[in-house]
BAFI-3210 file (N, C-alpha, C; in Angstrom, 3 decimals, decimal comma, padded with zeros to 6 digits):
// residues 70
n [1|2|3|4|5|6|7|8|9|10|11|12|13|14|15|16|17|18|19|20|21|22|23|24|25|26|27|28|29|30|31|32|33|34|35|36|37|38|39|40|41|42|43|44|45|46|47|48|49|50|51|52|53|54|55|56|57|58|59|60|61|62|63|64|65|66|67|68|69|70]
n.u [224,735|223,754|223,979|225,844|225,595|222,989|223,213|225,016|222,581|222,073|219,436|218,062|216,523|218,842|221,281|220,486|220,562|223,307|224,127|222,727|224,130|226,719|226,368|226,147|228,435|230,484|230,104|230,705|233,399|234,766|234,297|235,130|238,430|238,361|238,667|241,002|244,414|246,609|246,438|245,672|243,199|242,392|242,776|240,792|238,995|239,227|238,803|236,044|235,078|235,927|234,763|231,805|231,376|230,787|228,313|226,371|226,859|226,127|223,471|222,756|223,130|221,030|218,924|219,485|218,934|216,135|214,824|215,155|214,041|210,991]
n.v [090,107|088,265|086,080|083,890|082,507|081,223|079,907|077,417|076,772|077,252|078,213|080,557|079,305|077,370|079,131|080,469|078,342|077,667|079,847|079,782|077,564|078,071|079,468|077,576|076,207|077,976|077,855|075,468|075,188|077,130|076,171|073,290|074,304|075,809|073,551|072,492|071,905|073,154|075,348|078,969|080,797|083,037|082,462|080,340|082,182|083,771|082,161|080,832|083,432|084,124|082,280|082,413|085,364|084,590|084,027|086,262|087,514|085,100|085,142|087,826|086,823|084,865|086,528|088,545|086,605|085,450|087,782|087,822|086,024|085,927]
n.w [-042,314|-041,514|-043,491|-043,200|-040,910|-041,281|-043,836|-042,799|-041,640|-039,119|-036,878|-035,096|-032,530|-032,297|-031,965|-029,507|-027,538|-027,686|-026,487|-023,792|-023,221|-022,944|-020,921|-019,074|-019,466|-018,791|-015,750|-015,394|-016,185|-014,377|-011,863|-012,098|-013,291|-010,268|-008,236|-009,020|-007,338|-008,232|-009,488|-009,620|-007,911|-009,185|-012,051|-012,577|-012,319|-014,269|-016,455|-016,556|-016,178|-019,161|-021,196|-020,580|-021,614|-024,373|-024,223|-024,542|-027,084|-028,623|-028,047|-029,473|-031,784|-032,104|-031,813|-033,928|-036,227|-035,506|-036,352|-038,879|-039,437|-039,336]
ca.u [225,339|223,318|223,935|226,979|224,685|221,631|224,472|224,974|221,623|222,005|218,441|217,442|217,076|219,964|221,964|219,899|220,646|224,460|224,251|222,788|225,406|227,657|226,435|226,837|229,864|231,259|230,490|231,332|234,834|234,888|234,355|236,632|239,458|238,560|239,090|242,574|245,074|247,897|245,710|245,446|242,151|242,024|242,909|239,681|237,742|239,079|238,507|234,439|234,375|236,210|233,349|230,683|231,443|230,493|227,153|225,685|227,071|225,467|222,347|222,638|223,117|220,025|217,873|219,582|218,198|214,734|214,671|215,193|213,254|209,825]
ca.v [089,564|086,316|084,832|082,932|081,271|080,883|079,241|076,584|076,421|077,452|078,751|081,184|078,338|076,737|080,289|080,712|076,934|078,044|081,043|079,025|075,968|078,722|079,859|076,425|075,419|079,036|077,773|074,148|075,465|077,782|074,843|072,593|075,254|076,304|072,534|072,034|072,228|073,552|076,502|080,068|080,855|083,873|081,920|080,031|083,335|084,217|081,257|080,975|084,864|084,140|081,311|083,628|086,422|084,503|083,952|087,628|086,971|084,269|085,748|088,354|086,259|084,393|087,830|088,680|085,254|085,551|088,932|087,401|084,316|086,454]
ca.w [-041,125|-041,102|-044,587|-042,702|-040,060|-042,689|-044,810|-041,978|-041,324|-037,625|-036,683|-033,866|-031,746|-031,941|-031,358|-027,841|-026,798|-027,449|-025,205|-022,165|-023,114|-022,720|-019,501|-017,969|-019,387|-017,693|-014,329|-015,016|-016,195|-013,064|-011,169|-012,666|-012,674|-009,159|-007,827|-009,389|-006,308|-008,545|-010,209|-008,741|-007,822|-010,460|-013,045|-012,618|-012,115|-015,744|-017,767|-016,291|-017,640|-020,734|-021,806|-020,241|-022,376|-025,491|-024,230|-025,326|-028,661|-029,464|-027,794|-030,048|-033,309|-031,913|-032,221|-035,477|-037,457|-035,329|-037,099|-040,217|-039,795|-039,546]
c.u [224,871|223,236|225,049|226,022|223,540|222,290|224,382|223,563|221,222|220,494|218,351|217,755|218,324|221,298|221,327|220,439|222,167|224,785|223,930|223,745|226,907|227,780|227,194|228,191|230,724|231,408|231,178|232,893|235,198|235,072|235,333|237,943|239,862|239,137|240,644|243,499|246,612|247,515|245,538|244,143|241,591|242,275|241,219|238,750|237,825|238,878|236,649|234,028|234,699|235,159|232,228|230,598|230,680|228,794|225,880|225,956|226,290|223,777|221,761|222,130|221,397|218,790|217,963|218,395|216,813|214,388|214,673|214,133|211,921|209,757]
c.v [088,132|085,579|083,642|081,911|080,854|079,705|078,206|075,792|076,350|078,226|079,560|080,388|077,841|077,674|080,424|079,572|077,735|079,199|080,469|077,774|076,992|079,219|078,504|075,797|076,762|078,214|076,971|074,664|076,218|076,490|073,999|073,457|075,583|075,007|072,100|072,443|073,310|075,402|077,592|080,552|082,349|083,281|080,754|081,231|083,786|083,296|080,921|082,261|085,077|083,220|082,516|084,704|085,732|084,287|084,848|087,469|085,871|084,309|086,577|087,580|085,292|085,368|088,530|087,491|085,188|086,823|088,465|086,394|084,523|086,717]
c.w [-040,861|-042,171|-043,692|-041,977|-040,638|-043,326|-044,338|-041,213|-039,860|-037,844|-035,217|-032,230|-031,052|-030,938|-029,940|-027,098|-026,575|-026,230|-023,535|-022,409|-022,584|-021,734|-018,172|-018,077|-018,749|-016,262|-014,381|-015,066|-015,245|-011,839|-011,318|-012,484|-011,102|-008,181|-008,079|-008,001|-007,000|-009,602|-009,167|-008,549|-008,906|-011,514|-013,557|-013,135|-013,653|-016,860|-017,754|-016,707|-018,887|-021,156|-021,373|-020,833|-023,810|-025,693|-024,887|-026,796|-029,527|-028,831|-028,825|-031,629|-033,121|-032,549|-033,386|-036,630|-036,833|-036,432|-038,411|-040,471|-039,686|-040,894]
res [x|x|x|x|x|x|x|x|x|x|x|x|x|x|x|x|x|x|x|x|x|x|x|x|x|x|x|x|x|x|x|x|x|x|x|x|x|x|x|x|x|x|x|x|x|x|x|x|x|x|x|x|x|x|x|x|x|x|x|x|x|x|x|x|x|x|x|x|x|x]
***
């Protein structure tokens, strides 16, 4: 499961940074979305949990390549 990101040379690290870049760019895009005057206010609410979802994922892949990288 982690020759791909090994491959690329993504490290542990980098996968964790992604997961909190992913937290903040949720809100920011919540934010941004929620400000638009011509946007429905759920339409915001689902594009800040569509980014926010990917955060565990790349949490995960973080704890995969630590696992490896011992």
């Amino acid at each position: 499961m982690t020759k791909v990101p090994q491959g690329l040379n993504v490290t542990s690290e980098i996968a964790y940074a992604a997961g909190l870049l992913s937290i903040i760019a949720s809100i920011g895009a919540w934010a941004t979305s929620r400000n638009k005057e011509d946007a429905p206010a759920a339409k915001a609410e689902r594009w800040g949990i569509f980014i926010g979802l990917w955060a565990p994922t790349f949490m995960e892949i973080g704890n995969a390549l630590k696992v490896e990288e011992k």
